[in-house]
Short mmCIF file of the C-alpha atoms (twelve columns), coordinates in Angstrom:
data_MODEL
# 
_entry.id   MODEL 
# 
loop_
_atom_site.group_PDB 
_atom_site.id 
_atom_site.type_symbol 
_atom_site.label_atom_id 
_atom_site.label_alt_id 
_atom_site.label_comp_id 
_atom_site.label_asym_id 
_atom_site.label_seq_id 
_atom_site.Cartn_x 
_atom_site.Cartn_y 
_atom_site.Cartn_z 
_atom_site.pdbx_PDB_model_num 
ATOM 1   C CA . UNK A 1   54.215 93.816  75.759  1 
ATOM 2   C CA . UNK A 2   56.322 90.739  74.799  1 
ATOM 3   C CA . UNK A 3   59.795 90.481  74.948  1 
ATOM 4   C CA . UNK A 4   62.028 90.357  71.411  1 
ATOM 5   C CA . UNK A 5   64.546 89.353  73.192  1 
ATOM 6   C CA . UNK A 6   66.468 87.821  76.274  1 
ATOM 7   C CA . UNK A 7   69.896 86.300  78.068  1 
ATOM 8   C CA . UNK A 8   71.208 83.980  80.343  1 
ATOM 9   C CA . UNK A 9   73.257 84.537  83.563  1 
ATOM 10  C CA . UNK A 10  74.040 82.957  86.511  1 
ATOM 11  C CA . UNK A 11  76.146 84.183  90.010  1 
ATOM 12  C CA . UNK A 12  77.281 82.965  92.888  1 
ATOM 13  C CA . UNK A 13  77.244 85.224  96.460  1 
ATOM 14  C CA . UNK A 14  78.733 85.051  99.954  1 
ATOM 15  C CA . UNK A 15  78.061 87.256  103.144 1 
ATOM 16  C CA . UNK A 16  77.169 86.835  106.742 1 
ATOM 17  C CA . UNK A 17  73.388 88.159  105.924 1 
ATOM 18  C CA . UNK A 18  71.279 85.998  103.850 1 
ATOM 19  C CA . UNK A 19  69.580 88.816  101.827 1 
ATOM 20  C CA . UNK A 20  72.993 90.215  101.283 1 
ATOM 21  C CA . UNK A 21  74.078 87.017  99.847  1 
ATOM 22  C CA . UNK A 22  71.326 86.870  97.446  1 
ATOM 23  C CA . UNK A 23  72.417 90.484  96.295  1 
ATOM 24  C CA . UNK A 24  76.227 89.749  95.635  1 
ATOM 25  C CA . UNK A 25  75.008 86.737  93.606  1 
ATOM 26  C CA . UNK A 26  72.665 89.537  91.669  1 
ATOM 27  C CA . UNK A 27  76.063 91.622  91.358  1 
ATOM 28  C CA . UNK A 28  77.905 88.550  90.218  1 
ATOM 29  C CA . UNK A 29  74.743 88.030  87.479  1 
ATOM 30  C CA . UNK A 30  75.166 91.426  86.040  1 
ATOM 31  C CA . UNK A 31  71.383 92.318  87.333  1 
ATOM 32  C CA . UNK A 32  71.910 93.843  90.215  1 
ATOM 33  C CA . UNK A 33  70.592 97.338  89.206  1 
ATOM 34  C CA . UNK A 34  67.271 95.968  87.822  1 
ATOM 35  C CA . UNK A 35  63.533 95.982  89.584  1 
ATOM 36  C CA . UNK A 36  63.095 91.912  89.319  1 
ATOM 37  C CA . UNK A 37  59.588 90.590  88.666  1 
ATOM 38  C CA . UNK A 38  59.468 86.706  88.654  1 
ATOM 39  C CA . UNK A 39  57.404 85.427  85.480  1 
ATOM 40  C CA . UNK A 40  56.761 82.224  84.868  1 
ATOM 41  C CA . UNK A 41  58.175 79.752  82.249  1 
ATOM 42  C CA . UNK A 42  56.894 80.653  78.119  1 
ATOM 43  C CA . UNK A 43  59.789 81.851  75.777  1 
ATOM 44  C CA . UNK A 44  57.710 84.001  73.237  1 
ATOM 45  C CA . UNK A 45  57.739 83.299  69.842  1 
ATOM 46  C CA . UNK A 46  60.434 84.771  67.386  1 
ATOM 47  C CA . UNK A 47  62.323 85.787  70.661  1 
ATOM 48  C CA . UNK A 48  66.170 85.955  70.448  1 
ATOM 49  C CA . UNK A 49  68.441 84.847  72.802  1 
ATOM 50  C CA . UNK A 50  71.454 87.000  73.162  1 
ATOM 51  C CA . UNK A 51  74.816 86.395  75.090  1 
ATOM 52  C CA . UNK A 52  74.938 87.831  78.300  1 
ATOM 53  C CA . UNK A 53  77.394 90.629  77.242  1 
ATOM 54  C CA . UNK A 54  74.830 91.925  74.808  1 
ATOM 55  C CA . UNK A 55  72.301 91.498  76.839  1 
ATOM 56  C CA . UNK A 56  72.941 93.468  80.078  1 
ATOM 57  C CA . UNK A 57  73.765 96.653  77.586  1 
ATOM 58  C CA . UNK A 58  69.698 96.582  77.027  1 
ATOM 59  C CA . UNK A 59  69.490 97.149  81.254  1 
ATOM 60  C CA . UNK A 60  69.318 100.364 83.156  1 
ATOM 61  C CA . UNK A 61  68.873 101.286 86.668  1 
ATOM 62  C CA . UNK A 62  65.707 100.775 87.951  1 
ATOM 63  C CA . UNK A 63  64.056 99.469  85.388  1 
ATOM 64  C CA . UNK A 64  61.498 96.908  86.048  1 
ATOM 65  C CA . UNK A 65  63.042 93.579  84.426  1 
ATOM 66  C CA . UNK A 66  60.984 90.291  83.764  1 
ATOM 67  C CA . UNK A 67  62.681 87.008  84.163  1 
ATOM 68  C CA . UNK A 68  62.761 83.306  84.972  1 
ATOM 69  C CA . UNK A 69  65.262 82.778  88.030  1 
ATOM 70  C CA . UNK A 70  66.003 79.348  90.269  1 
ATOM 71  C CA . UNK A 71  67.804 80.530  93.474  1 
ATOM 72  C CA . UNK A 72  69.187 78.468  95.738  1 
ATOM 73  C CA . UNK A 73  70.873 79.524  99.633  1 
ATOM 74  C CA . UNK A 74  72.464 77.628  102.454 1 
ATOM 75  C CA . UNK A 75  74.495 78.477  105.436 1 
ATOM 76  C CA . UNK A 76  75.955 75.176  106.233 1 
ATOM 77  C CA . UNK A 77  79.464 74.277  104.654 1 
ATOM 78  C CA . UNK A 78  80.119 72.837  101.881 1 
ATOM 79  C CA . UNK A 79  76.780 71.593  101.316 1 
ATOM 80  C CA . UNK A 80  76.238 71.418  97.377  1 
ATOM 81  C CA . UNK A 81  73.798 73.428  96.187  1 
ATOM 82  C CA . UNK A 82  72.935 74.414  92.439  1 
ATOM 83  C CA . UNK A 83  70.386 76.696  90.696  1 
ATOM 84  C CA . UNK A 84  69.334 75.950  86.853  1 
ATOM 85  C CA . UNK A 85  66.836 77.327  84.205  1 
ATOM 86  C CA . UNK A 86  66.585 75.278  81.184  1 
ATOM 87  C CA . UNK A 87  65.025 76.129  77.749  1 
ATOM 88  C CA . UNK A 88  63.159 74.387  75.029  1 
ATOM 89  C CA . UNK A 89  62.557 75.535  71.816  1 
ATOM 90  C CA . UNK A 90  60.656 74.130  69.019  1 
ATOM 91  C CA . UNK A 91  61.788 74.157  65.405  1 
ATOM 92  C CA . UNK A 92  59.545 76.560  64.436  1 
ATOM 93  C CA . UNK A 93  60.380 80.009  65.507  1 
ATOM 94  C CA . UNK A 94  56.585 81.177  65.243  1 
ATOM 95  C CA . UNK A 95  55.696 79.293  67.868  1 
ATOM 96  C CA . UNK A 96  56.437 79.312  71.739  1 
ATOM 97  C CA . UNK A 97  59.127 77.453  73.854  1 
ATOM 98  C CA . UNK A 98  59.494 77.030  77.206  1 
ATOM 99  C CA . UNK A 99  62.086 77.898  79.887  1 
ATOM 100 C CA . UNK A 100 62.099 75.914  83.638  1 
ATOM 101 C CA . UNK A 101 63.629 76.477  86.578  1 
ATOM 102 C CA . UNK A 102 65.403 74.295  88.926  1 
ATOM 103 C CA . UNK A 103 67.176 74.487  92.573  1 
ATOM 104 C CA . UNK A 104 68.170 71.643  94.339  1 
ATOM 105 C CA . UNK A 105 70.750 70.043  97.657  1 
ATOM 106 C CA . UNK A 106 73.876 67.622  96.883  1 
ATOM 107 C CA . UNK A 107 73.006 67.439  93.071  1 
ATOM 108 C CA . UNK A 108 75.781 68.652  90.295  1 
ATOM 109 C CA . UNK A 109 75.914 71.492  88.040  1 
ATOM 110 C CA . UNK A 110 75.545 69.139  85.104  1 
ATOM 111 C CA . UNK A 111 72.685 66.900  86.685  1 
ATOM 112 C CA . UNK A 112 70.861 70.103  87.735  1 
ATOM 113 C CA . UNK A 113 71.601 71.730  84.190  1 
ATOM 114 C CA . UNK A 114 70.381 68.622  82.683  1 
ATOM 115 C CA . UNK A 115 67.030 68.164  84.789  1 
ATOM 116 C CA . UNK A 116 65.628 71.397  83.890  1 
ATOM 117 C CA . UNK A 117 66.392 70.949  80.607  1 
ATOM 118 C CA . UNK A 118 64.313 67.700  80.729  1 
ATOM 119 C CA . UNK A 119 62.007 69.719  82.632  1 
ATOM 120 C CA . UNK A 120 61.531 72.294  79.820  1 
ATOM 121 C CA . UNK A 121 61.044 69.907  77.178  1 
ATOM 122 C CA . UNK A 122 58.526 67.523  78.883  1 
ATOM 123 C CA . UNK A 123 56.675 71.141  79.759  1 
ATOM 124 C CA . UNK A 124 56.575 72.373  76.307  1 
ATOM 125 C CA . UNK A 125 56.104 68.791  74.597  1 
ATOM 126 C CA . UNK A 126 52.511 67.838  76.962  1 
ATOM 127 C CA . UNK A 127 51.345 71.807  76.139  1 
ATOM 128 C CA . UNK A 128 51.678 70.935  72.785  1 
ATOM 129 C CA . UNK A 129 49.410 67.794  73.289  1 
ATOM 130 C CA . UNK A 130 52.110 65.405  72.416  1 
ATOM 131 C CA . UNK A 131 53.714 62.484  74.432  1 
ATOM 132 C CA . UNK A 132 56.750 62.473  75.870  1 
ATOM 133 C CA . UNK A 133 59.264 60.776  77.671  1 
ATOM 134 C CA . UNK A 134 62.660 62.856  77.973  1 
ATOM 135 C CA . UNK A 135 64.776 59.543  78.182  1 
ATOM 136 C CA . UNK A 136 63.707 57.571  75.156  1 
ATOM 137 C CA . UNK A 137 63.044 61.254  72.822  1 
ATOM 138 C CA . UNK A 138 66.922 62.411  73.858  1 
ATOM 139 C CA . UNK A 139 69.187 62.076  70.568  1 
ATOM 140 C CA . UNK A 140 72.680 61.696  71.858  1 
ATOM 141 C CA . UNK A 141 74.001 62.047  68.650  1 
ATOM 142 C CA . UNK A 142 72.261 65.462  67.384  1 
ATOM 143 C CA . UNK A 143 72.108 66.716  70.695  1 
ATOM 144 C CA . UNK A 144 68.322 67.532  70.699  1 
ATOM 145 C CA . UNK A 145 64.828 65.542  71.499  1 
ATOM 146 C CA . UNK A 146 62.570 63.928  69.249  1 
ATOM 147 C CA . UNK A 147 58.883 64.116  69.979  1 
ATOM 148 C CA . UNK A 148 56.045 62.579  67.517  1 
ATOM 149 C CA . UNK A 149 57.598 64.237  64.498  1 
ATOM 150 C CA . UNK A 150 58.689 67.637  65.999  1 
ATOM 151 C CA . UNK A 151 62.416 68.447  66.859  1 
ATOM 152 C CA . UNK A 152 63.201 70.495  70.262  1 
ATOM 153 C CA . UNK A 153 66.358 72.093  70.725  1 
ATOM 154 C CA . UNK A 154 67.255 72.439  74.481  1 
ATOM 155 C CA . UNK A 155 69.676 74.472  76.512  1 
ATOM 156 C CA . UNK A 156 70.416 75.020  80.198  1 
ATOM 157 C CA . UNK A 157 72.495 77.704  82.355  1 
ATOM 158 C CA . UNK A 158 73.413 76.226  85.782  1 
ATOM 159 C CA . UNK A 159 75.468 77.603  89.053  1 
ATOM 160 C CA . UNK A 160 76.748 75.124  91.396  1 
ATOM 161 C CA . UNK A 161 78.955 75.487  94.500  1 
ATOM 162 C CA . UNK A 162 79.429 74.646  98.169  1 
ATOM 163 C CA . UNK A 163 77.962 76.312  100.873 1 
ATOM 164 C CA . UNK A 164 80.507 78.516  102.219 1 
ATOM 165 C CA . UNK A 165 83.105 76.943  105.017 1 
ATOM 166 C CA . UNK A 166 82.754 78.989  107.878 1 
ATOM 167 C CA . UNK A 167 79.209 78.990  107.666 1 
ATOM 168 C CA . UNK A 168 78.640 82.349  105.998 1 
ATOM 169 C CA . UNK A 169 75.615 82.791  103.710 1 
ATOM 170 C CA . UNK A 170 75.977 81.573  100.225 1 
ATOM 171 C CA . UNK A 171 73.050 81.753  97.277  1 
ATOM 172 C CA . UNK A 172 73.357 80.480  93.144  1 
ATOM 173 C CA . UNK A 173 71.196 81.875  91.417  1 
ATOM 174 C CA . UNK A 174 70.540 81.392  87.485  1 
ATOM 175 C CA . UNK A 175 68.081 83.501  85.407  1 
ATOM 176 C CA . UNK A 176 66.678 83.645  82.342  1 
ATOM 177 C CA . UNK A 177 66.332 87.405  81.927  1 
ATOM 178 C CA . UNK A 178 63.332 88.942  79.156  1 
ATOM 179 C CA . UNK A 179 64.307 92.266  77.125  1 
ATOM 180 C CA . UNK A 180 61.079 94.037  76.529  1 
ATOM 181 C CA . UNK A 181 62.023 97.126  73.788  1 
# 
């Protein structure tokens, strides 16, 4: 049972209740229908990532659904709050990446995008026995890191925003969700 494929999405939600917060930032994600079970962070080999139109056409109610998801609530106003999963890949398709997830107070959707792709890369680079610093392995110019001969390619799906100003509930949430056919 491993997934051949899998998506990105991300949502924002508002209400007076925190659990129904959490659900109108599921609604927002497209996954509200789905039986969630948290997993935690390997991308399987030879999996494809599809856009998040594609991939919520795989998704029927009530399925059970496996997926990486950061989630992130407040209730005070306008505090910043942000919810990331970030994904490393290796060059070689055969072999396994990793995905991270990342929630976090007062930090931006880029910085928190940004961190868990660092996150994911450091992960995957120390499984793979191989040393790694995400600052000095970062190639600005091809937009991917460098690590003791091997290439990773690196992603991230974020969602940001400020707590809501009256005070209501408000929950990001980004996901990393696996298609098992």
């Amino acid at each position: 049972m491993t997934p051949s494929k899998m998506f990105f999405t991300k949502g924002v939600g508002v209400h007076k209740d925190r659990l129904a917060s959490f659900e109108a930032a599921l609604r927002d994600a497209g996954i509200e229908k789905c039986n969630l079970v948290y997993v935690s962070s390997i991308f399987p080999p030879n999996c494809k990532v599809l856009t998040k139109e594609k991939g919520v056409e795989y998704l029927k109610a009530g399925q059970i659904t496996f997926c990486v998801m950061a989630r992130m609530e407040t209730n005070e106003p306008n505090r910043l709050i942000s919810a990331a999963i970030g994904l490393a890949l290796p060059t070689n398709t055969n072999a396994y990446g990793y995905l991270s997830e990342h929630h976090s107070f007062g930090e931006t959707g880029k910085k928190a995008g940004e961190y868990a792709e660092d996150l994911a890369a450091t992960m995957l680079a120390t499984t793979l026995g191989l040393e790694f610093d995400a600052d000095k392995a970062w190639d600005e110019r091809k937009q991917e890191y460098i690590s003791s001969g091997q290439i990773f390619k690196t992603t991230n799906i974020c969602q940001s925003t400020e707590g809501n100003k009256d005070g209501l509930w408000t929950t990001v949430l980004a996901a990393a969700v696996l298609i098992i056919e």
